[in-house]
N, CA, C and O atoms as CSV, one atom per row, in Angstrom:
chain,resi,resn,atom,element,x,y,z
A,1,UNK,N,N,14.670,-6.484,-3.380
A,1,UNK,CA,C,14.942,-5.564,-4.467
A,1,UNK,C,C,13.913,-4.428,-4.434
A,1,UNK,O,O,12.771,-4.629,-4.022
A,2,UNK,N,N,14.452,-2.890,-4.999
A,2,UNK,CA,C,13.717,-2.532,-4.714
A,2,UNK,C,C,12.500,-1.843,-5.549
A,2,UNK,O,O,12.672,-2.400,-6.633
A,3,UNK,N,N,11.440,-1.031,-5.723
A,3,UNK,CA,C,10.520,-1.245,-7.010
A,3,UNK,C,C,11.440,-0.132,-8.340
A,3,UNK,O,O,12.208,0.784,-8.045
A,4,UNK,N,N,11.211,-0.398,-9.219
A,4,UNK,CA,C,11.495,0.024,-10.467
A,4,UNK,C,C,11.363,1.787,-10.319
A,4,UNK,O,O,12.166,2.650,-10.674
A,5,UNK,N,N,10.382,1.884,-9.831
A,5,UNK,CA,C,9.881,3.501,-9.592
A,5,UNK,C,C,10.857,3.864,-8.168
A,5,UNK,O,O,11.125,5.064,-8.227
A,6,UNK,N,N,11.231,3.481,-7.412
A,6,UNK,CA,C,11.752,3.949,-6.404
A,6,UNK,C,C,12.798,4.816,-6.835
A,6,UNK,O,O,13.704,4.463,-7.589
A,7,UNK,N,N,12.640,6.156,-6.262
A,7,UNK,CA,C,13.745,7.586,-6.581
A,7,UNK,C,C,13.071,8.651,-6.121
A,7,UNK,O,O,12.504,8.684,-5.029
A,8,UNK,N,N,13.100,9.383,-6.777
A,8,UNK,CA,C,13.008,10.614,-6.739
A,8,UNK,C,C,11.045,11.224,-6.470
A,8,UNK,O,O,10.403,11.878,-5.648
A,9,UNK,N,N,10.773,10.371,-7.950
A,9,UNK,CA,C,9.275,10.657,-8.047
A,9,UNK,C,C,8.409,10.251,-7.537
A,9,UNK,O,O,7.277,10.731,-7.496
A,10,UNK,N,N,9.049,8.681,-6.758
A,10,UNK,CA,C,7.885,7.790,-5.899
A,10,UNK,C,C,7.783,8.474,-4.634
A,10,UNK,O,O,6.646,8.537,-4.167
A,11,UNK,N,N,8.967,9.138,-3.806
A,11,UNK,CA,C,9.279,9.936,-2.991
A,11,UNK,C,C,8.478,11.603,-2.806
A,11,UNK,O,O,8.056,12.140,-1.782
A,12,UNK,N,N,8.492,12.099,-4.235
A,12,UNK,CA,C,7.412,13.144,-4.392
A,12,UNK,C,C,6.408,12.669,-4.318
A,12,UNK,O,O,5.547,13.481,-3.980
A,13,UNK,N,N,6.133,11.903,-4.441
A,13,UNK,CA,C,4.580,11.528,-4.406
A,13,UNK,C,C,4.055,11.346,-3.136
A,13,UNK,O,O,3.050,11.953,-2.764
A,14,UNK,N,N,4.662,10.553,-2.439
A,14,UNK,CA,C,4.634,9.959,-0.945
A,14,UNK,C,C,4.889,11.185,-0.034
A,14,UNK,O,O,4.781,11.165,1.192
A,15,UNK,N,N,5.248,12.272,-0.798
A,15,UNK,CA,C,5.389,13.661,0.739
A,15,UNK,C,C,4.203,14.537,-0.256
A,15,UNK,O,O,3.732,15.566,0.227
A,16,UNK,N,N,3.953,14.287,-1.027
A,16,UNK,CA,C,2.761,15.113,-2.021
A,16,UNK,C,C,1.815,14.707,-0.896
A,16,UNK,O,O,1.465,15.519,-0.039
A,17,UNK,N,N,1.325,13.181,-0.914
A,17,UNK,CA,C,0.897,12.579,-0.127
A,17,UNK,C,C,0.324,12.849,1.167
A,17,UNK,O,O,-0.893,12.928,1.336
A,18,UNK,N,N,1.500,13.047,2.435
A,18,UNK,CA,C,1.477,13.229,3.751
A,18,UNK,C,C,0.998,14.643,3.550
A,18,UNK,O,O,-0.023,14.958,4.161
A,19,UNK,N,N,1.581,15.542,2.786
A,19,UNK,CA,C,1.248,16.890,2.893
A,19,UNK,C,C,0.055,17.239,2.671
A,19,UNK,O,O,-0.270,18.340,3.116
A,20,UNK,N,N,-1.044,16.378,1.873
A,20,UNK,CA,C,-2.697,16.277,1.286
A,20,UNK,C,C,-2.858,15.614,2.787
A,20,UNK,O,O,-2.372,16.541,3.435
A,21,UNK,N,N,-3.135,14.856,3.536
A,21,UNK,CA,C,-3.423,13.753,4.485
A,21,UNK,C,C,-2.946,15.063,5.892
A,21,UNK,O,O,-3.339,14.625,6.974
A,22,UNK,N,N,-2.470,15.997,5.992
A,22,UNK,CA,C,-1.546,16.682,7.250
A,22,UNK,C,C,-0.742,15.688,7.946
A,22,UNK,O,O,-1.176,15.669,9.098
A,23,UNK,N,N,0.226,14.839,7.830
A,23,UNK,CA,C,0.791,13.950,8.678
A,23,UNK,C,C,1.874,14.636,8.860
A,23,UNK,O,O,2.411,14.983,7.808
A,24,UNK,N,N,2.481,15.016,9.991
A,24,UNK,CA,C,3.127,15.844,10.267
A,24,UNK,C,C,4.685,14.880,11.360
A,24,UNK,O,O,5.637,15.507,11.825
A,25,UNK,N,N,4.535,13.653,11.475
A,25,UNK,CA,C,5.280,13.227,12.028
A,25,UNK,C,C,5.341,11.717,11.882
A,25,UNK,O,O,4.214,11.247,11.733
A,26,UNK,N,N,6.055,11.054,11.880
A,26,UNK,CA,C,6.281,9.484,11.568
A,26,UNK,C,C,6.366,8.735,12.760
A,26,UNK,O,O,6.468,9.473,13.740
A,27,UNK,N,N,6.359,7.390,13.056
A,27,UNK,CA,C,5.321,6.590,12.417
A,27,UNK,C,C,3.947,7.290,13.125
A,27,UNK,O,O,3.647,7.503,14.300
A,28,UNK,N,N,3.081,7.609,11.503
A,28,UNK,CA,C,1.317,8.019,12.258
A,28,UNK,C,C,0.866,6.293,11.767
A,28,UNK,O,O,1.193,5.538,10.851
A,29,UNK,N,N,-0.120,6.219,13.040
A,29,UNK,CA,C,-0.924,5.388,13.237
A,29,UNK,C,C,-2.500,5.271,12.963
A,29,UNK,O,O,-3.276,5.692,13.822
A,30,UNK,N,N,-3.021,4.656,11.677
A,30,UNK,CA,C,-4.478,5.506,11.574
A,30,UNK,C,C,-5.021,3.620,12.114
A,30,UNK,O,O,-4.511,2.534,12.387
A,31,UNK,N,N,-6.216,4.214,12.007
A,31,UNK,CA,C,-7.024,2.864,12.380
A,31,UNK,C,C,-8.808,3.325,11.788
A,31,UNK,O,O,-9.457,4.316,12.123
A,32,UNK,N,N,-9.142,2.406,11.004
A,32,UNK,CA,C,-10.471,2.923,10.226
A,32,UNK,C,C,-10.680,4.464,9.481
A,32,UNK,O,O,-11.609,5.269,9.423
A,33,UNK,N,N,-9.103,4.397,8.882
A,33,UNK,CA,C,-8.749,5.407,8.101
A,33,UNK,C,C,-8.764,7.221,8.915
A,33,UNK,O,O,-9.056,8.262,8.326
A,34,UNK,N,N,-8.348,7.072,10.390
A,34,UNK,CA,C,-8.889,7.814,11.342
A,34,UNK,C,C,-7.348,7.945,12.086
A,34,UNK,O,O,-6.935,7.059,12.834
A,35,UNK,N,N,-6.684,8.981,11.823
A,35,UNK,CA,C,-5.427,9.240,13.031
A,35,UNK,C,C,-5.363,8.866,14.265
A,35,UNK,O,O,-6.075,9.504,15.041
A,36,UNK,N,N,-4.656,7.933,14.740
A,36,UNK,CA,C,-4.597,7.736,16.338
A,36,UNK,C,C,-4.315,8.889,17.042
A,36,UNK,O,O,-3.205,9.380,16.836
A,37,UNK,N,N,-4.938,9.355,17.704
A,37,UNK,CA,C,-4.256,10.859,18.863
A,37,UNK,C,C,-2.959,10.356,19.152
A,37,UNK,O,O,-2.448,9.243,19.269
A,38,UNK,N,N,-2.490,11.875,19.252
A,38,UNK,CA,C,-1.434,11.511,20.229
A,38,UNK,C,C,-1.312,11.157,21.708
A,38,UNK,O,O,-0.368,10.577,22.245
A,39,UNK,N,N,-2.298,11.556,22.206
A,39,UNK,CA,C,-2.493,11.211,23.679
A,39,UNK,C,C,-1.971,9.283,24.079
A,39,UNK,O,O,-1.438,8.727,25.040
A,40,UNK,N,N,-2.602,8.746,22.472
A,40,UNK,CA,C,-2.506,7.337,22.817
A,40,UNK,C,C,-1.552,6.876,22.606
A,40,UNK,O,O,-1.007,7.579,21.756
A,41,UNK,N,N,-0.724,5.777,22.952
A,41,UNK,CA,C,0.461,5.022,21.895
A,41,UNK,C,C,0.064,3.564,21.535
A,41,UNK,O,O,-0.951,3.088,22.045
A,42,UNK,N,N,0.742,2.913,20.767
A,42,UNK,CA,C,0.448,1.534,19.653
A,42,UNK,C,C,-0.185,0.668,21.210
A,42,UNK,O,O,-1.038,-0.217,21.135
A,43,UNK,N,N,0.370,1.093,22.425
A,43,UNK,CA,C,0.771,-0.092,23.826
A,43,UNK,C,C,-0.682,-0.415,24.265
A,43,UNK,O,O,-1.035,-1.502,24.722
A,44,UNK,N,N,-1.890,1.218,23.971
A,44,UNK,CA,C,-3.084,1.767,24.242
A,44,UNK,C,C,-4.015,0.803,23.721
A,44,UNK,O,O,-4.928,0.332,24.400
A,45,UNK,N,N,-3.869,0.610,22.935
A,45,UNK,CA,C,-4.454,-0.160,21.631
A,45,UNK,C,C,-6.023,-1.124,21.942
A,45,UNK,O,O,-7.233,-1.174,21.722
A,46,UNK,N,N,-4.585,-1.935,22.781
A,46,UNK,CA,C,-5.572,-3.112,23.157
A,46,UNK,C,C,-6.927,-2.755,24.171
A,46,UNK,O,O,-8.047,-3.238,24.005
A,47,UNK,N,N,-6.506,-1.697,25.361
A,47,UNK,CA,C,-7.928,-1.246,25.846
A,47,UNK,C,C,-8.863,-0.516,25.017
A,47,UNK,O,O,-10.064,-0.785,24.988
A,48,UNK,N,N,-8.213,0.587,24.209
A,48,UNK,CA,C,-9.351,1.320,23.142
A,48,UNK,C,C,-10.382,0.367,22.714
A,48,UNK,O,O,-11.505,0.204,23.191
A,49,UNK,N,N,-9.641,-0.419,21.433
A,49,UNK,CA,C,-10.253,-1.256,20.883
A,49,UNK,C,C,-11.228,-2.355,21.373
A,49,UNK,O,O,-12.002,-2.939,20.615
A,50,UNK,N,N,-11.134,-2.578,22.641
A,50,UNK,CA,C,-11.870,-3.732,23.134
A,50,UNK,C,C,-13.673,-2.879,23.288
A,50,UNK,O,O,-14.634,-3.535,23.689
């Protein structure tokens, strides 16, 4: 089910949101509150991180 607020305004909020943050394309990937480049993808991960 889905939340009580879901419409219109939860939706403004959530592109209010991306538009404060610059996220300019979906799915962004942050990690320690930090944008993944694009250079990398989710597959990258495991060598970065190690």
């Amino acid at each position: 089910m889905l939340p009580k607020l879901w419409g219109s305004k939860t939706i403004g909020a959530k592109l209010s949101w991306t538009d404060a943050e610059n996220i300019t394309y979906p799915p962004t990937i942050f990690i320690h509150g930090h944008e993944l480049p694009k250079a990398y993808a989710v597959e990258d991960l495991k060598y970065v991180l190690e």
